[in-house]
Backbone as XML, in Angstrom:
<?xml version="1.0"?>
<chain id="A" units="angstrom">
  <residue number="1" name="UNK">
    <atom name="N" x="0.823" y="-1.195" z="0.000"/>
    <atom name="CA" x="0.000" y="0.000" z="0.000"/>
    <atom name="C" x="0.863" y="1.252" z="0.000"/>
  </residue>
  <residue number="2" name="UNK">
    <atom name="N" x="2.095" y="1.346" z="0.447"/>
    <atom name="CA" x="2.743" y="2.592" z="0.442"/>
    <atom name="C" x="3.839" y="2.776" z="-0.346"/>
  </residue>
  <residue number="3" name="UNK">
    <atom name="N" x="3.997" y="2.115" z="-1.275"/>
    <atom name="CA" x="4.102" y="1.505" z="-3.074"/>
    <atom name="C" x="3.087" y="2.317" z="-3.230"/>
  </residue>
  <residue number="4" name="UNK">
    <atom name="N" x="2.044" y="2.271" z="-3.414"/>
    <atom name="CA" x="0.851" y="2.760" z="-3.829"/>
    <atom name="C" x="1.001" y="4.647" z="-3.769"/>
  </residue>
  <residue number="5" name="UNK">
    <atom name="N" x="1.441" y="5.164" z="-2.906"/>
    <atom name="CA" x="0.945" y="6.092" z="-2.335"/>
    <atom name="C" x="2.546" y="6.952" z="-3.010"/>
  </residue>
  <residue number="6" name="UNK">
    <atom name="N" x="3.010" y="6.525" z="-2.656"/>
    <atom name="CA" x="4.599" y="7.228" z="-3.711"/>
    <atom name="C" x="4.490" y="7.154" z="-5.004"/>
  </residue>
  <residue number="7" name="UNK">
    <atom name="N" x="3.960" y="5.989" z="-5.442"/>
    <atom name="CA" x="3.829" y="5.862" z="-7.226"/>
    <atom name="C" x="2.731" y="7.360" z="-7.364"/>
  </residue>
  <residue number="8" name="UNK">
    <atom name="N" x="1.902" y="6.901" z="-6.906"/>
    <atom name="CA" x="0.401" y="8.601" z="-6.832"/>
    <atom name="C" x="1.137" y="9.620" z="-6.484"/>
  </residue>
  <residue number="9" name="UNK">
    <atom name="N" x="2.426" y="9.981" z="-5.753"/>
    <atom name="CA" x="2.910" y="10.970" z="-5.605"/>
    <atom name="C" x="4.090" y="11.910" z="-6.583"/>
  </residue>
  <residue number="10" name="UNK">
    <atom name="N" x="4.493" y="11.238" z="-7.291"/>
    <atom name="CA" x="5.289" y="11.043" z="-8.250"/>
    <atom name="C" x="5.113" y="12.069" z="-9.499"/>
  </residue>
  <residue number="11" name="UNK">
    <atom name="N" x="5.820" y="12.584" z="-9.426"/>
    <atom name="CA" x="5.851" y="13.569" z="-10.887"/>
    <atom name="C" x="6.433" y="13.098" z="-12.257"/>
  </residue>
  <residue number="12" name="UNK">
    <atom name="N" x="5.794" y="13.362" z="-13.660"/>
    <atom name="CA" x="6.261" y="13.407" z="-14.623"/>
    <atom name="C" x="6.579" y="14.488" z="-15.150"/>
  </residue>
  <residue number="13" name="UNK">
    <atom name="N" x="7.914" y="14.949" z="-15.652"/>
    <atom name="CA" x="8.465" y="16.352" z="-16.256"/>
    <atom name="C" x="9.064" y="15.693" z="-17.503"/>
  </residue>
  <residue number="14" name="UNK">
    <atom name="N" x="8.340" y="16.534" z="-18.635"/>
    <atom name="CA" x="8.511" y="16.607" z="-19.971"/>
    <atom name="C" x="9.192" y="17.822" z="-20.329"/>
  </residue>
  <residue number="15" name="UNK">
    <atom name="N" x="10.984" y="17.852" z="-20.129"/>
    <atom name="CA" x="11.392" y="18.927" z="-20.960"/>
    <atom name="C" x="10.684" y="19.691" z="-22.014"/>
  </residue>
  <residue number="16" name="UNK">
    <atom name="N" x="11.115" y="21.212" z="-22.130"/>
    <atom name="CA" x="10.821" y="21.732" z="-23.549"/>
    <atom name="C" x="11.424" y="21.249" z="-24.934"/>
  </residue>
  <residue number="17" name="UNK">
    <atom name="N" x="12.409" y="20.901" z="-24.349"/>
    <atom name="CA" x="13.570" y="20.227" z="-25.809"/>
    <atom name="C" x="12.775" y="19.370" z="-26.151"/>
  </residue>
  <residue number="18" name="UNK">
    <atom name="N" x="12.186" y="18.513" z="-25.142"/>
    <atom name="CA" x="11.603" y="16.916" z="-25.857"/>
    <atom name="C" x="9.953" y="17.868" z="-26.706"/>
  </residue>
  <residue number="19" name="UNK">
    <atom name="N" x="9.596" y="19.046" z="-25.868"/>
    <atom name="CA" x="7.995" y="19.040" z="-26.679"/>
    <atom name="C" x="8.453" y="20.039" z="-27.803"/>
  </residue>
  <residue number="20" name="UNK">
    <atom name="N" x="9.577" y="20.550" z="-27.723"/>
    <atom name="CA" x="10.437" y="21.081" z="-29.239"/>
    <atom name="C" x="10.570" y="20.314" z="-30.193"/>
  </residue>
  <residue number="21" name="UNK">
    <atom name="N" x="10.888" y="19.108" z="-29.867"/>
    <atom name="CA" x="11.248" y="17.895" z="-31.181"/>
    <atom name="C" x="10.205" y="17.448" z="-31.544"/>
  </residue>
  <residue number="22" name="UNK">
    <atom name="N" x="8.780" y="17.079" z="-30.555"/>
    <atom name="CA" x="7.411" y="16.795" z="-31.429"/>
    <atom name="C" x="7.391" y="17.316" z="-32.017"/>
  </residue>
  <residue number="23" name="UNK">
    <atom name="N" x="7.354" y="18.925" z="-31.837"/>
    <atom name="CA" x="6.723" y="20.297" z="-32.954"/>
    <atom name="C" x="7.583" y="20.509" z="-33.858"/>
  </residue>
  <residue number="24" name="UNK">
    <atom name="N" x="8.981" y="20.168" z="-34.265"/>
    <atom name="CA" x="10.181" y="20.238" z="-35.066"/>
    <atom name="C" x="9.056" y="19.229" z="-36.123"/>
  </residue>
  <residue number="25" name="UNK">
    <atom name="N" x="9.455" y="17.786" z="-35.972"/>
    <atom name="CA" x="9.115" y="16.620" z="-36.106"/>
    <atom name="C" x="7.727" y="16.866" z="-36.691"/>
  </residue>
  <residue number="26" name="UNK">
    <atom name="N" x="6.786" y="17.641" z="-36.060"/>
    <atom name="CA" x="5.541" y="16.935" z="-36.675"/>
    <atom name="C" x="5.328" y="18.233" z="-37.508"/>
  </residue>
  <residue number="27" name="UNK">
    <atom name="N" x="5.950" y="19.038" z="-37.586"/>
    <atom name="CA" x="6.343" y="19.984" z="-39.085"/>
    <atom name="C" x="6.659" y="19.384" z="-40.094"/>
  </residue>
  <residue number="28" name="UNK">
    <atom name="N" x="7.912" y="18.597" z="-39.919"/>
    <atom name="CA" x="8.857" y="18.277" z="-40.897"/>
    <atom name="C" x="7.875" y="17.085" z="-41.476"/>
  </residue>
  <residue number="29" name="UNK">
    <atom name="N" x="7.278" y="16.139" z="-40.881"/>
    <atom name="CA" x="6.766" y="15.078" z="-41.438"/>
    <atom name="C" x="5.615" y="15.883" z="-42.435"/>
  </residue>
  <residue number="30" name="UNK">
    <atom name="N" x="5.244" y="17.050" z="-42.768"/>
    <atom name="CA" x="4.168" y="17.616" z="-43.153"/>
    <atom name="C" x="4.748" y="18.026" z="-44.964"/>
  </residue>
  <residue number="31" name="UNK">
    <atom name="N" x="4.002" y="16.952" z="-45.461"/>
    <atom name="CA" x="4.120" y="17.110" z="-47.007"/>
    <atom name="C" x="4.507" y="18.973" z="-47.175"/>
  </residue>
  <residue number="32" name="UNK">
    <atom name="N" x="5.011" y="19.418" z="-48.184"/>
    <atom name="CA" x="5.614" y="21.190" z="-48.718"/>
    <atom name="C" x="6.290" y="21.667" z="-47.146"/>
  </residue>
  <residue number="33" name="UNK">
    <atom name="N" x="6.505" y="21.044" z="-46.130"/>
    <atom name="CA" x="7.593" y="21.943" z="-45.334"/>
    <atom name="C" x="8.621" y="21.436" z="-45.641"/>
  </residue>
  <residue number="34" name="UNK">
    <atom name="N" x="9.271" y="22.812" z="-46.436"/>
    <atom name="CA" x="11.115" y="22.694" z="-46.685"/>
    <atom name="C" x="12.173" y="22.176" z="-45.362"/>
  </residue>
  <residue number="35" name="UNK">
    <atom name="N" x="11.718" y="23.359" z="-44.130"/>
    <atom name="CA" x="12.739" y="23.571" z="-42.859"/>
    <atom name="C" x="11.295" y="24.252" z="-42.074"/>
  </residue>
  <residue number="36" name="UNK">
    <atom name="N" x="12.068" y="23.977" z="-40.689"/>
    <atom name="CA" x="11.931" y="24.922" z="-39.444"/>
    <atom name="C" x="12.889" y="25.802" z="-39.511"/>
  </residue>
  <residue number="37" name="UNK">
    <atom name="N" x="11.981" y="27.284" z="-39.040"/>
    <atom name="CA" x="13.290" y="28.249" z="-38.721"/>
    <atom name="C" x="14.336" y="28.166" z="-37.702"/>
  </residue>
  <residue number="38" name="UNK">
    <atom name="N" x="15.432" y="28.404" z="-38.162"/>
    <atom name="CA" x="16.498" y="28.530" z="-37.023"/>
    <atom name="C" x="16.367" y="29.232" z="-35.955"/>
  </residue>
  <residue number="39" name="UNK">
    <atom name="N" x="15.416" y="29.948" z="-36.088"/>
    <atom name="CA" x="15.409" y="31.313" z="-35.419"/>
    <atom name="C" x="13.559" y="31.456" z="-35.105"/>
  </residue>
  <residue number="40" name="UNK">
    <atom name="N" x="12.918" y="31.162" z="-34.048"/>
    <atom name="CA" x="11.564" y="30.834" z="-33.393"/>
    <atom name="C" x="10.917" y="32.896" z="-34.150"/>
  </residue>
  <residue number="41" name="UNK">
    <atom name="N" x="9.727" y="32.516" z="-34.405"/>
    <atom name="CA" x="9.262" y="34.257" z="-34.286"/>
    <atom name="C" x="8.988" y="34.710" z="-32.848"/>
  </residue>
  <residue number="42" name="UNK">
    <atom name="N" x="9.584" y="36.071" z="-32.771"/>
    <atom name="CA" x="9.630" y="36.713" z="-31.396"/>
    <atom name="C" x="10.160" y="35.997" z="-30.237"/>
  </residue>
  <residue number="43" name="UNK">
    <atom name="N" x="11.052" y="35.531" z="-30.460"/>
    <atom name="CA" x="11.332" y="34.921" z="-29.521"/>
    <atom name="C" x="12.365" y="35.920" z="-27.763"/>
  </residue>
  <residue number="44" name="UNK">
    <atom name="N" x="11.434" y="35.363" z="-26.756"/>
    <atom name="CA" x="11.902" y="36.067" z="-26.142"/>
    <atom name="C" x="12.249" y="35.088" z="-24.897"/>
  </residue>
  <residue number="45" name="UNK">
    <atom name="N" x="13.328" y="35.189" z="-24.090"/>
    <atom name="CA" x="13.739" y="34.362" z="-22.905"/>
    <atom name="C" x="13.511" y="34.781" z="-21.719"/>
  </residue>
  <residue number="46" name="UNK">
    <atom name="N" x="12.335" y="35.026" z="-21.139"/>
    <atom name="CA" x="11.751" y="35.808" z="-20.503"/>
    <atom name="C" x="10.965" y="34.289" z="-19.264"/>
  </residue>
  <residue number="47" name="UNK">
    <atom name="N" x="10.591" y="34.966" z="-18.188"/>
    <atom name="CA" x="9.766" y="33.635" z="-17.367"/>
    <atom name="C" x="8.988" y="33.044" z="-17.982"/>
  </residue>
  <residue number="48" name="UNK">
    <atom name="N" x="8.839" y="31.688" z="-17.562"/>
    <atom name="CA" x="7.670" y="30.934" z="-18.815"/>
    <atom name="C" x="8.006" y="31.266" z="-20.344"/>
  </residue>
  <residue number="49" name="UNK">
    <atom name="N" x="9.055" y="31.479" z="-20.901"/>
    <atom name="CA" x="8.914" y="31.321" z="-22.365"/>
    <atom name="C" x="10.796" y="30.633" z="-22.856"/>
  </residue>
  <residue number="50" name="UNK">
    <atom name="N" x="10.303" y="30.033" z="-23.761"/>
    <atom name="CA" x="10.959" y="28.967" z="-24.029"/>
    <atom name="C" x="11.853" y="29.132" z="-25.567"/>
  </residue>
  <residue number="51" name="UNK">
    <atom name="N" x="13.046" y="29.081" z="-25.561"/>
    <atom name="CA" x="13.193" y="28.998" z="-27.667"/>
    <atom name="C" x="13.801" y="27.765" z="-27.646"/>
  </residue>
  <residue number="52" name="UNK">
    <atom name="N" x="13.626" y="26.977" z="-28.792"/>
    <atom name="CA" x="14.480" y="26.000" z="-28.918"/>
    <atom name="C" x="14.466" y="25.459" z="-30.479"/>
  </residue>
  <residue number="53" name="UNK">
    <atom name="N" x="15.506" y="25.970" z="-31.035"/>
    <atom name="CA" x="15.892" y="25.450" z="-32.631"/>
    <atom name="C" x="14.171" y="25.919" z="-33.633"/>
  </residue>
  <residue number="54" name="UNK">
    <atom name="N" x="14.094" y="27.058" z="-33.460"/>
    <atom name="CA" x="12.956" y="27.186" z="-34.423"/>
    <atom name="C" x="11.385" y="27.268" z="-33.874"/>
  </residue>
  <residue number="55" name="UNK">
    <atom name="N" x="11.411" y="26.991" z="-32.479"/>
    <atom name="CA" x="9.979" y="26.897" z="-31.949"/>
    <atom name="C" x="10.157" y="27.592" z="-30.328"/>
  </residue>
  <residue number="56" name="UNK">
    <atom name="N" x="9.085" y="28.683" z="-30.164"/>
    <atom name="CA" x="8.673" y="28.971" z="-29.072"/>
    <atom name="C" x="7.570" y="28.775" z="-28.381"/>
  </residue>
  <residue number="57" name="UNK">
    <atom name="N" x="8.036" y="28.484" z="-27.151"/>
    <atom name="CA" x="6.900" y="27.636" z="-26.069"/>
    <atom name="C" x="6.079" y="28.359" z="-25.034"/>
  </residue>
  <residue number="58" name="UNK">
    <atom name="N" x="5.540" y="28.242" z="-24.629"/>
    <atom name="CA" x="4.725" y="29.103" z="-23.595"/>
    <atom name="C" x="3.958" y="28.721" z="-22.813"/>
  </residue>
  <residue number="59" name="UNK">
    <atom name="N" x="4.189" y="27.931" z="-21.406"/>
    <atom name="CA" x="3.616" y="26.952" z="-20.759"/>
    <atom name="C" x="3.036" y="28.113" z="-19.869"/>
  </residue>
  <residue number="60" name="UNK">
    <atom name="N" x="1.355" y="27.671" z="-19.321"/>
    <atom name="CA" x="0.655" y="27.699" z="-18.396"/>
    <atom name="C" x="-0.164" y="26.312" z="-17.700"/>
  </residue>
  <residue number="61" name="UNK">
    <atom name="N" x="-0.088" y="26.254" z="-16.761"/>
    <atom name="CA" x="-0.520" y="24.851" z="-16.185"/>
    <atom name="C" x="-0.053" y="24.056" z="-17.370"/>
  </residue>
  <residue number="62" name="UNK">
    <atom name="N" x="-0.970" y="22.953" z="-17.690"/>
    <atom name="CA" x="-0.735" y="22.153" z="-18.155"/>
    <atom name="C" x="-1.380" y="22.340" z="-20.064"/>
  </residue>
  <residue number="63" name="UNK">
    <atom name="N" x="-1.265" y="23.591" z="-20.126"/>
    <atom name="CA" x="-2.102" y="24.293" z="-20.999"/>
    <atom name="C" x="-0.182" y="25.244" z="-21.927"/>
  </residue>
  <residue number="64" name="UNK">
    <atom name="N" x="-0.312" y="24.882" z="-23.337"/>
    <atom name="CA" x="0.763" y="25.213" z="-24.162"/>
    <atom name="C" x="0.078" y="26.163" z="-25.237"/>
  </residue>
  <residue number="65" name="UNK">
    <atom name="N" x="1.199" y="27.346" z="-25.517"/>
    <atom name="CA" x="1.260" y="28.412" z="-26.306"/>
    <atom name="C" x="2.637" y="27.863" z="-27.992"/>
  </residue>
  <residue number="66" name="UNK">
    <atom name="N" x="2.449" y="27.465" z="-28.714"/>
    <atom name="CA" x="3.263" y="27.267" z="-29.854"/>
    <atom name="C" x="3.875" y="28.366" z="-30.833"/>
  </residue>
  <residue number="67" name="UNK">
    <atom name="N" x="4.696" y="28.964" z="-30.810"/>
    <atom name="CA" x="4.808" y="29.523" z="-31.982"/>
    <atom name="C" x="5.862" y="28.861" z="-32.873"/>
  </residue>
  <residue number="68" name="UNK">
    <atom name="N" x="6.066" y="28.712" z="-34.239"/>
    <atom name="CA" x="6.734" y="28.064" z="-34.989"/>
    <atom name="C" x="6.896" y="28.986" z="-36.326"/>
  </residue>
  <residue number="69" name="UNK">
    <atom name="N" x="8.143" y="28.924" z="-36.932"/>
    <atom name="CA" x="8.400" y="29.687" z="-37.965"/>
    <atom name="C" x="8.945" y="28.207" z="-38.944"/>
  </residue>
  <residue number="70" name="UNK">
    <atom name="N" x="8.454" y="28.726" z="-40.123"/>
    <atom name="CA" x="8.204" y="27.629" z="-41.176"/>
    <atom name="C" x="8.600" y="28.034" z="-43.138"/>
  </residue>
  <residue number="71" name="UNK">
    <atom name="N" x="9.467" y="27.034" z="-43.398"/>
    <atom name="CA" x="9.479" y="27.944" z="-45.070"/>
    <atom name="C" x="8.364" y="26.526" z="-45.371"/>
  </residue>
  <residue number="72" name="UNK">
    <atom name="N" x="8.396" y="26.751" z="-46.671"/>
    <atom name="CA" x="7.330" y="26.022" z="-47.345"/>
    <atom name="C" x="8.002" y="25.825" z="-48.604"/>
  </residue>
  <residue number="73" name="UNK">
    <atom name="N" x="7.750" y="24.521" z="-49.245"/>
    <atom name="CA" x="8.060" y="24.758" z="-50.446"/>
    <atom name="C" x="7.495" y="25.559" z="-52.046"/>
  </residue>
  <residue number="74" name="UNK">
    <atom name="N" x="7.864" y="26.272" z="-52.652"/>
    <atom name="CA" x="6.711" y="26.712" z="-53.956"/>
    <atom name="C" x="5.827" y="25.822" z="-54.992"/>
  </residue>
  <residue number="75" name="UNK">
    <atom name="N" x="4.649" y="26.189" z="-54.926"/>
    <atom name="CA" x="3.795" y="25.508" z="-55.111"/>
    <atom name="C" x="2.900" y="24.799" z="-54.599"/>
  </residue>
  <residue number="76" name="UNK">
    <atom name="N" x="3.116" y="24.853" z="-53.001"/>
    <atom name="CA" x="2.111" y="24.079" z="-52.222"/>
    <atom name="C" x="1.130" y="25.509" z="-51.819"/>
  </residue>
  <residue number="77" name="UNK">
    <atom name="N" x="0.103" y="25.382" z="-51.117"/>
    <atom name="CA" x="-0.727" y="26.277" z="-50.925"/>
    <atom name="C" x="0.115" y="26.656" z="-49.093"/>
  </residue>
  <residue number="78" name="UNK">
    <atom name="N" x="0.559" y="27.586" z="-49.123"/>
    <atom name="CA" x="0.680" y="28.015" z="-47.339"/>
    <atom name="C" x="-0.106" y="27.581" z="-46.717"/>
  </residue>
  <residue number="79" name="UNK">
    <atom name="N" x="-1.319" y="28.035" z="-46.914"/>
    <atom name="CA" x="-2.118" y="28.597" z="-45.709"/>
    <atom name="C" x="-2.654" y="26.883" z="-45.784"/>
  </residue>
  <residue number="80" name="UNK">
    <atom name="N" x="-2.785" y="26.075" z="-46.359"/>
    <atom name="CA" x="-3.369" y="24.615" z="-46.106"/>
    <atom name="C" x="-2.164" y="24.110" z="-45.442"/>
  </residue>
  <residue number="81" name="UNK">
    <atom name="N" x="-1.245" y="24.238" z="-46.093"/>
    <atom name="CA" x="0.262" y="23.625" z="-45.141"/>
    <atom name="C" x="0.370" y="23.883" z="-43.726"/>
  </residue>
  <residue number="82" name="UNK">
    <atom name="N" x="0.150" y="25.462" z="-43.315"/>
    <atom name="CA" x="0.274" y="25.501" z="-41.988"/>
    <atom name="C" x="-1.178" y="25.235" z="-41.022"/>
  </residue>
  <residue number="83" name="UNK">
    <atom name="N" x="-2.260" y="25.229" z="-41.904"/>
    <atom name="CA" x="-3.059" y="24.145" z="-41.236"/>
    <atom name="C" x="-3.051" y="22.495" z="-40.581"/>
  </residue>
  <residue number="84" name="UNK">
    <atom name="N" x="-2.332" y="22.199" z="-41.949"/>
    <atom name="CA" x="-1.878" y="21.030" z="-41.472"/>
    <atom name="C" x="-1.155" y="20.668" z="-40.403"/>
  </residue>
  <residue number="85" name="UNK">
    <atom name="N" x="0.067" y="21.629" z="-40.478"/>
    <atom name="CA" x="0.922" y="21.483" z="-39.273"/>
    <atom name="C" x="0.112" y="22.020" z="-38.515"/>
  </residue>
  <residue number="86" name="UNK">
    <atom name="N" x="-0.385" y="22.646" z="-38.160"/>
    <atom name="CA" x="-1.187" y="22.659" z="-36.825"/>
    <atom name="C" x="-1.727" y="21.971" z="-36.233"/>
  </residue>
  <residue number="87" name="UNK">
    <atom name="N" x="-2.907" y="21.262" z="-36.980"/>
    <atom name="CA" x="-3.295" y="20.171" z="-36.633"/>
    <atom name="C" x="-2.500" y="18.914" z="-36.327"/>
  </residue>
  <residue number="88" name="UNK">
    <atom name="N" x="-1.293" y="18.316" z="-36.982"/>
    <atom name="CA" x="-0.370" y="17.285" z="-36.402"/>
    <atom name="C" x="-0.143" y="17.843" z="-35.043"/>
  </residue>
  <residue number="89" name="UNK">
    <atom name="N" x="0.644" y="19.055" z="-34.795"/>
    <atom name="CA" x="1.700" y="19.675" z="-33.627"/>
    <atom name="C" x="0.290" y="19.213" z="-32.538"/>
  </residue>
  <residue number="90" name="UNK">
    <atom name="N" x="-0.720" y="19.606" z="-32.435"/>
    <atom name="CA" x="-1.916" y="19.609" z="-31.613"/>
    <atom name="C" x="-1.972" y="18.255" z="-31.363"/>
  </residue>
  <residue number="91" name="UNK">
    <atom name="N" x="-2.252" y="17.482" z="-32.293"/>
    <atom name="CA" x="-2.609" y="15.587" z="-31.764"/>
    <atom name="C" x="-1.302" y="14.982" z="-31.654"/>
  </residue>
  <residue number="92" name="UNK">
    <atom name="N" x="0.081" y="15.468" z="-31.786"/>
    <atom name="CA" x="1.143" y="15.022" z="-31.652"/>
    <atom name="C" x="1.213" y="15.025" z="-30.214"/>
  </residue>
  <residue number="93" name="UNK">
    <atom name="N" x="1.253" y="16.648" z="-29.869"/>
    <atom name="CA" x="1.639" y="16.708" z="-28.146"/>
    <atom name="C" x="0.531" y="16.371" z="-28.009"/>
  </residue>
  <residue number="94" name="UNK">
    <atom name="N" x="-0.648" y="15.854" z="-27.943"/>
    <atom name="CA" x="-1.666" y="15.366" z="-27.026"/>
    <atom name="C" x="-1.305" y="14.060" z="-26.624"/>
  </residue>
  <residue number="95" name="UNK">
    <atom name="N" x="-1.041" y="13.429" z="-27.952"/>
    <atom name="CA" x="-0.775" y="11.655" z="-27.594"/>
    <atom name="C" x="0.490" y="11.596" z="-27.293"/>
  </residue>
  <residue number="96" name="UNK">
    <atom name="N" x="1.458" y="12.174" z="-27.096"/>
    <atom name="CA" x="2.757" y="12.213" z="-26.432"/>
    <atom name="C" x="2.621" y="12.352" z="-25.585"/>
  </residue>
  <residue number="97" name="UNK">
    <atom name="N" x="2.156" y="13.653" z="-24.800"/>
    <atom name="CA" x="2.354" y="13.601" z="-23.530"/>
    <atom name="C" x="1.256" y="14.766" z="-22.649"/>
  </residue>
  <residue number="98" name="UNK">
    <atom name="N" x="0.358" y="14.505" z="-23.343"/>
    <atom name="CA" x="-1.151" y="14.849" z="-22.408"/>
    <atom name="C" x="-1.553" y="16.430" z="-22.484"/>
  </residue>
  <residue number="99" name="UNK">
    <atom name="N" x="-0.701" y="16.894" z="-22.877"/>
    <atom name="CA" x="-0.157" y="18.505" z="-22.903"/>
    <atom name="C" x="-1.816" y="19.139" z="-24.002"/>
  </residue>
  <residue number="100" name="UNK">
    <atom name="N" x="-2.083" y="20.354" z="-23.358"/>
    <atom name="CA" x="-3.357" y="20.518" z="-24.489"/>
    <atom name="C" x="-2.710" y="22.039" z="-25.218"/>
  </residue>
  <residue number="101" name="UNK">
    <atom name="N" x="-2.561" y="21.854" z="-26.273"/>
    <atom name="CA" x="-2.150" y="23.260" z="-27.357"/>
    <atom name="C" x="-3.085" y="24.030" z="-27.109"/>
  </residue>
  <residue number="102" name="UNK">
    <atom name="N" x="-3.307" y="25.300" z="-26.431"/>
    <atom name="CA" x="-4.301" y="26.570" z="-25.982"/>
    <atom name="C" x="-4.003" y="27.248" z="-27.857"/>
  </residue>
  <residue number="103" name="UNK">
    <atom name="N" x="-2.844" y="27.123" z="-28.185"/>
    <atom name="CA" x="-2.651" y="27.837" z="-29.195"/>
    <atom name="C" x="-1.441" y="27.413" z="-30.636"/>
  </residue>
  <residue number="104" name="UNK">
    <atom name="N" x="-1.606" y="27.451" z="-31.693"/>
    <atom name="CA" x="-0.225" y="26.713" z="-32.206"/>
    <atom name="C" x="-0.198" y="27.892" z="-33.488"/>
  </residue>
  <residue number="105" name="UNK">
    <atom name="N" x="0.739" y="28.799" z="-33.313"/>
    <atom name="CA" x="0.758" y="29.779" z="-34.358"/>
    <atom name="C" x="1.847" y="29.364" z="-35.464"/>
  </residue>
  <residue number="106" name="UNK">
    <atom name="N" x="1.602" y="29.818" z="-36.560"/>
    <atom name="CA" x="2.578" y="29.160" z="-37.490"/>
    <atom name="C" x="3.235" y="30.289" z="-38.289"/>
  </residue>
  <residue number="107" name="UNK">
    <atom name="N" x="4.346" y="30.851" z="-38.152"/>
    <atom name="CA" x="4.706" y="31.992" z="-39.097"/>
    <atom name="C" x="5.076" y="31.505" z="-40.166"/>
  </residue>
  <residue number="108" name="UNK">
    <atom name="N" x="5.177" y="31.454" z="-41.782"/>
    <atom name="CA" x="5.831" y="31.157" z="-42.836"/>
    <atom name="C" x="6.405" y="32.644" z="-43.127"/>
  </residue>
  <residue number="109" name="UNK">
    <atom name="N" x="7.992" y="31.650" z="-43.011"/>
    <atom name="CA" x="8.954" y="32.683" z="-43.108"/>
    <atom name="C" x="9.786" y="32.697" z="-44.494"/>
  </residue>
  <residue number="110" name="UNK">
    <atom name="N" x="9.636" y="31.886" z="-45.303"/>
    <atom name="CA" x="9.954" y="31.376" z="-46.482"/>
    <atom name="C" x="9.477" y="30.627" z="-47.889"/>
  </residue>
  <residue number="111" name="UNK">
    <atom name="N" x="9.901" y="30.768" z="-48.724"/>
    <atom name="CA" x="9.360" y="29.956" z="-49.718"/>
    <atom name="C" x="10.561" y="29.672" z="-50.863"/>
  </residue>
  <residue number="112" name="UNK">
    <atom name="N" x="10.705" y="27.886" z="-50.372"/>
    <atom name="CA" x="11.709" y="27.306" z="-51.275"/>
    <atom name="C" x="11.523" y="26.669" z="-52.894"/>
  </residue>
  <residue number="113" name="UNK">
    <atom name="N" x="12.563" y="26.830" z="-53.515"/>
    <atom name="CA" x="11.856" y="26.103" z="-54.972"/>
    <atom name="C" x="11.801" y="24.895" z="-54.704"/>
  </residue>
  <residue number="114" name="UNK">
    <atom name="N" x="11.161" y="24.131" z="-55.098"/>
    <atom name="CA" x="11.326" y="22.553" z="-55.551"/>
    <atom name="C" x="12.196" y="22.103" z="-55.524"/>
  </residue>
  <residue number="115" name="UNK">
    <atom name="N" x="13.009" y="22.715" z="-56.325"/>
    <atom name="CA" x="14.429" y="22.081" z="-56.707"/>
    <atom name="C" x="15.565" y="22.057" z="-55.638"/>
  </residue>
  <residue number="116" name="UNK">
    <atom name="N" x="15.522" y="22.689" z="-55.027"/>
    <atom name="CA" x="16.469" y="23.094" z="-53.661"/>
    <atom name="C" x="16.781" y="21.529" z="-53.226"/>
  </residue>
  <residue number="117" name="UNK">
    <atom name="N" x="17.871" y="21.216" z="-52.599"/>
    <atom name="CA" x="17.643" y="19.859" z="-52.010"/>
    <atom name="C" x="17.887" y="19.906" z="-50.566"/>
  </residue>
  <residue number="118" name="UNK">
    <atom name="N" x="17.455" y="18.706" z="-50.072"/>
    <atom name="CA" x="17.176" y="19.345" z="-48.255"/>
    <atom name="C" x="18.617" y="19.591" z="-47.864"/>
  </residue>
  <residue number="119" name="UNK">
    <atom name="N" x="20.117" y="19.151" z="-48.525"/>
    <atom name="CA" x="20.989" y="19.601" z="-47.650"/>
    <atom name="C" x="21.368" y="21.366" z="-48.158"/>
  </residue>
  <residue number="120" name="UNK">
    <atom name="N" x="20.971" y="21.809" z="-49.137"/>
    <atom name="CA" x="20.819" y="23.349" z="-49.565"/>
    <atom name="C" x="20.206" y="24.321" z="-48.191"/>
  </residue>
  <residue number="121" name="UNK">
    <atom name="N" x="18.919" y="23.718" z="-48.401"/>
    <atom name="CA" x="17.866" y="24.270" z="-46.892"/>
    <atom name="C" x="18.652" y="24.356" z="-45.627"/>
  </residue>
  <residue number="122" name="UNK">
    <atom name="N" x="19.532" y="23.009" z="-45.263"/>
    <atom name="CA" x="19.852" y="23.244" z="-43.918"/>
    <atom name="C" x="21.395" y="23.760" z="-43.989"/>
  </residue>
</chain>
């Protein structure tokens, strides 16, 4: 029984790095995204706010703020692309790790040709 009562007491902590790499990750898996930006929009290092390789975080309770900067490739439609990624980044961190997206903003900061090849981009 007191097995019991320590396991119930017990915390789980999910770095930002690790809920950075879902939102990296469930960009990149998104048919016309070229890259993540190197560089998060507005990013500021301030209490509660987070940068990490292209994405800024913004935790309240158990409740997340996303911002993400994004090129796209030419010819796909933006604004359906960063729908998309929105919608992955949202059911990604849900079934990862319980976390609910209050918000997932998507800046497109770019637009690559076709032809580019991914080691050009990075």
């Amino acid at each position: 029984m007191d097995k019991e009562k320590e396991a119930s007491k017990s915390n789980v902590v999910i770095s930002s790095e690790v809920v950075s790499k879902i939102i990296k990750t469930s960009a990149l898996e998104t048919e016309g995204v070229a890259y993540v930006s190197s560089q998060a929009p507005d990013i500021r290092n301030v209490l509660n706010k987070r940068a990490v390789k292209g994405v800024s975080l913004k935790t309240e309770g158990e409740s997340l703020d996303v911002n993400v900067g994004l090129a796209v490739y030419s010819g796909y439609n933006a604004v359906e692309i960063a729908e998309k990624v929105q919608n992955k980044i949202r059911d990604n961190i849900d079934s990862m790790t319980g976390l609910d997206c209050a918000s997932v903003n998507i800046e497109i900061i770019d637009i690559v040709p076709k032809e580019t090849s991914e080691a050009e981009v990075e």
